[in-house]
N, C-alpha and C positions, 0 to 999 in steps of 0.2 A: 504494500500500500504506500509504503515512503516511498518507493522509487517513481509511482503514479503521479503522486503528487509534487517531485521533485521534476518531474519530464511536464508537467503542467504546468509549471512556474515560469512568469516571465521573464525573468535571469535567465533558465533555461532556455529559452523559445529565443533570447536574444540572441546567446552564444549560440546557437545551430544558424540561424538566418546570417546566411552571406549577403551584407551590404553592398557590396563591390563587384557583383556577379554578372553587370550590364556596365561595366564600369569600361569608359573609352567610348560609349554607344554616345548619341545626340536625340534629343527631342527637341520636333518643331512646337512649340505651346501657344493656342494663341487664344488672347485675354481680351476681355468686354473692358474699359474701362470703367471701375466698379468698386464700390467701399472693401469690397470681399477679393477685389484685384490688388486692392491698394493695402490690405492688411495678410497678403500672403506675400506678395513682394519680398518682401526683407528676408524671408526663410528659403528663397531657392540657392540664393550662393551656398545657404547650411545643407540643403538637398543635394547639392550638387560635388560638395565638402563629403559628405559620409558617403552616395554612390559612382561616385566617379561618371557620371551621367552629365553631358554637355546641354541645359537648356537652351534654345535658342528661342527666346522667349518676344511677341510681339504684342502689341499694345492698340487698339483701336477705339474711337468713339462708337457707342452702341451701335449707330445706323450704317456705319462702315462696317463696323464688325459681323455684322451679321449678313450685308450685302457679301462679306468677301469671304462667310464660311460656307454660306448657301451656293456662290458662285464654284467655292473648289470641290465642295462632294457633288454636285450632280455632274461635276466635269468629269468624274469619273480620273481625274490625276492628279492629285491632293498630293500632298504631301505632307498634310497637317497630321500629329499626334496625340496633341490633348487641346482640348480645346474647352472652353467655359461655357454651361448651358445652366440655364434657370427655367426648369419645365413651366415653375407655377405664373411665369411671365411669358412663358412661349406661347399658350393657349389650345 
């Protein structure tokens, strides 16, 4: 039973998970400008510090932003990665 609970421990679950496992990879990220854009900000250099993961991080005004994420998926050649979506304002 200690050993159960010892492999369920967050310590544990930390030491097994490799941070660095995409590490050298690039993400394209593209952001709404947005209270929730402006309060994540500050933490991608720490993201990018612990997985060795290159953001390439872009910034738009809402109406831009959604003209130019709707424009690359139906283009069918995106190269966007993560991108910001807010359902309860999408409709």
């Amino acid at each position: 039973m200690a050993i159960v609970l010892t492999a369920m421990s967050p310590a544990f679950a930390q030491q097994q998970f490799n941070w660095q496992q995409a590490k050298g990879s690039q993400l394209r990220v593209m952001l709404n400008k947005h209270p929730w854009q402006g309060a994540i900000e500050p933490h991608l250099k720490e993201f990018e510090a612990l997985t060795g993961v290159k953001l390439v991080t872009e910034v738009y005004p809402e109406d831009q932003f959604r003209a130019k994420v709707l424009v690359e998926l139906t283009s069918g050649a995106s190269s966007i990665d993560v991108f910001m979506s807010m359902p309860a304002q999408e409709g």
